[in-house]
N, C-alpha and C positions, 0 to 999 in steps of 0.2 A: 883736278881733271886728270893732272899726271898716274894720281892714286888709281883712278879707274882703269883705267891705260893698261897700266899695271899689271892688276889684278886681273884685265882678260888676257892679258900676256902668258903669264904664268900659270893659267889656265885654274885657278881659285873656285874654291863654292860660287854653284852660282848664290845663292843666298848671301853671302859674301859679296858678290857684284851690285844686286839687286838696294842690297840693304846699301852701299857708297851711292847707287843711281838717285835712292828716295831720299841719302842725305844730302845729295847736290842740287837737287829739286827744293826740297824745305828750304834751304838755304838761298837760293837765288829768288823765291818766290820771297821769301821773306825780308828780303834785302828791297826787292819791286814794293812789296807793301810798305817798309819805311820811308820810301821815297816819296810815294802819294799821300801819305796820312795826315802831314801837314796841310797839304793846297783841300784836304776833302775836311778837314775842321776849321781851316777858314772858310769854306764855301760854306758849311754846313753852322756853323755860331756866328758869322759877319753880322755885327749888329749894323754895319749901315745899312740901307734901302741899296735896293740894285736896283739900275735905271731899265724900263721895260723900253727893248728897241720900238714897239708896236703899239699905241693905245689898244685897251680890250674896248670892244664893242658889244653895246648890249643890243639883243632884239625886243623890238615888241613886240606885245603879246597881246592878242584880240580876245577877247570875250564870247564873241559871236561865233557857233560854230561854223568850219569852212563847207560852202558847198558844194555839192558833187553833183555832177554830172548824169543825168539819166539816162540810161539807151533806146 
């Protein structure tokens, strides 16, 4: 960060600045993604069952068409 600092100090390319900003970027993004990657491939291959807070609830279904209403 001090690099960048720096370089708008001393008044540098900005192409120069741009190019230290998208490396600080890559780099902090890419440090966030090693961090997650782990918890997102045991979420994503846990072979155990994950317990549903909620039972699913099925509906039924009629056969008979529903009917309406005439004016």
């Amino acid at each position: 960060m001090d690099d960048l600092i720096d370089l708008i100090a001393t008044d540098q390319k900005a192409s120069e600045v741009t190019d230290k900003i998208k490396d600080l970027l890559y780099t902090k993004a890419a440090g966030k993604v090693d961090s997650i990657k782990s918890d997102v491939a045991v979420a994503m291959f846990d072979p155990s069952p994950q317990v549903e807070t909620e039972p699913e609830v099925e509906q039924e279904v009629s056969d008979e068409p529903a009917e309406q209403e005439e004016s």
